[in-house]
DRENVEX-840604 format. One record per residue (C-alpha): residue in one letter; x, y, z. Coordinates in pm, whole numbers, plus 50000, padded with zeros to 5 digits. Example, Ala and Ser with C-alpha at 12.3 -4.5 7.8 and 13.67 -1.06 7.14 Angstrom:
<loros>
a512304955050780/s513674989450714/
</loros>
This chain:
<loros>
x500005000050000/x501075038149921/x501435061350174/x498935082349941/x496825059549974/x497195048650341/x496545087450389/x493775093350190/x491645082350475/x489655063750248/x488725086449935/x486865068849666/x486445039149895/x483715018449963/x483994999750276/x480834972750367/x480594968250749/x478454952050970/x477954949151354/x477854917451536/x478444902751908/x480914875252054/x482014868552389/x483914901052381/x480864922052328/x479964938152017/x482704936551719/x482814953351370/x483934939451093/x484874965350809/x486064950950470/x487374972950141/x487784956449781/x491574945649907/x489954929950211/x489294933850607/x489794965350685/x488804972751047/x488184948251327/x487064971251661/x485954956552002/x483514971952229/x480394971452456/x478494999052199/x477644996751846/x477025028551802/x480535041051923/x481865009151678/x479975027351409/x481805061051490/x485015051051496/x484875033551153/x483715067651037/x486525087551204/x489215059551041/x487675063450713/x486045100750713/x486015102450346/x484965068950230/x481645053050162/x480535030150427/x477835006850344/x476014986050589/x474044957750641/x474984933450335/x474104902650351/x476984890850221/x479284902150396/x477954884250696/x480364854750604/x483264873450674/x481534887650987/x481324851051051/x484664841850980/x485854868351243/x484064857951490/x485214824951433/x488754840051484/x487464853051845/x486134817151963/x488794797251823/x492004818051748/x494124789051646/x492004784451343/x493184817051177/x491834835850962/x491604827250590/x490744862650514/x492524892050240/x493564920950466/x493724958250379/x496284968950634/x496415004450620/x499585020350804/x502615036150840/x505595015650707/x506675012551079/x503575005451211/x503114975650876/x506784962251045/x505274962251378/x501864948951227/x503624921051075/x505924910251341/x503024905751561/x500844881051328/x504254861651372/x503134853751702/x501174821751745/x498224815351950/x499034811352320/x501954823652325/x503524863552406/x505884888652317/x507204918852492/x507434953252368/x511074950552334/x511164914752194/x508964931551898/x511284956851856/x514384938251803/x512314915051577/x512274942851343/x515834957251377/x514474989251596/x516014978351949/x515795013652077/x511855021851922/x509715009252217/x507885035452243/x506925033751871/x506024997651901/x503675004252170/x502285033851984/x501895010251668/x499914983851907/x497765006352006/x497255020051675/x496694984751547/x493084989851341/x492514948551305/x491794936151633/x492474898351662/x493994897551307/x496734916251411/x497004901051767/x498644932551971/x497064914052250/x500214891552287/x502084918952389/x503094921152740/x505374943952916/x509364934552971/x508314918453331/x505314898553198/x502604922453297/x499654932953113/x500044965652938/x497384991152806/x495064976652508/x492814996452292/x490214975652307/x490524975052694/x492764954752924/x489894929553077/x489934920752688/x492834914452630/x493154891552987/x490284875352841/x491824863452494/x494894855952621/x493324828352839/x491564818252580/x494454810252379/x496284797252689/x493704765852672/x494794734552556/x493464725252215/x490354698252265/x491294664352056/x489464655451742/x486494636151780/x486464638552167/x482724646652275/x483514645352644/x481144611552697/
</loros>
């Protein structure tokens, strides 16, 4: 992606959206031609809604498709079962640091954690903590881009966008073993 285009804040754009709830709350899912777009966490649609718009001020949002309800779906499937993946096109719109920082954190797999600094040397910026945290926090695809997996240097749970009792939450999801194949429990 350009930086003209990462900046355009969504000129000539249509994005399709839609509003759904998981265990987290309410989620929206926000998808462009290129792909997901915008994954946001929260307890009210409405402020969902807004923040898509303030993302993408100039774009056309379109809601309500039922087609796009399979990639709603899909990303809620992410939320219940993270070590599925998701077999989704993304349209990651950032900075070229913040894409580094993006990209080193889908690196991480499920149930397991990073720290700020960890990330940083990952992408050859030792010294750019601050920047990493500031890229985490600007992450737009929550659970795509799992920022959640990053903890502070002692372990500790750090600030998360989407709120920290969130981020507890799906990191104990992923801490659960994986059920076997076939095993009903009987």
């Amino acid at each position: 992606m350009t930086m003209r285009y990462y900046r355009s804040r969504g000129v000539g754009t249509e994005i399709r959206f839609a509003i759904s709830e998981c265990w987290l709350g309410s989620i929206l899912v926000a998808g462009s031609e290129r792909g997901v777009c915008a994954i946001f966490l929260g307890d009210d649609s409405v402020e969902l809604a807004r923040n898509l718009r303030d993302r993408f001020p100039r774009a056309s949002l379109i809601g309500g498709e039922a087609a796009f309800e399979q990639w709603v779906a899909t990303v809620v499937g992410l939320v219940e079962a993270p070590r599925l993946g998701l077999d989704l096109p993304l349209d990651v719109r950032g900075t070229a640091f913040q894409q580094r920082v993006w990209q080193a954190l889908r690196a991480i797999p499920p149930g397991k954690t990073l720290s700020y600094s960890d990330i940083a040397r990952r992408i050859s910026a030792p010294n750019a903590l601050r920047a990493v945290a500031q890229a985490c926090a600007a992450n737009p695809l929550a659970v795509a881009i799992p920022c959640h997996r990053v903890l502070r240097h002692d372990g500790g749970l750090s600030g998360y966008r989407w709120g920290v009792e969130r981020k507890r939450a799906l990191l104990a999801r992923e801490a659960q073993p994986v059920a076997p194949l076939g095993n009903s429990g009987d």
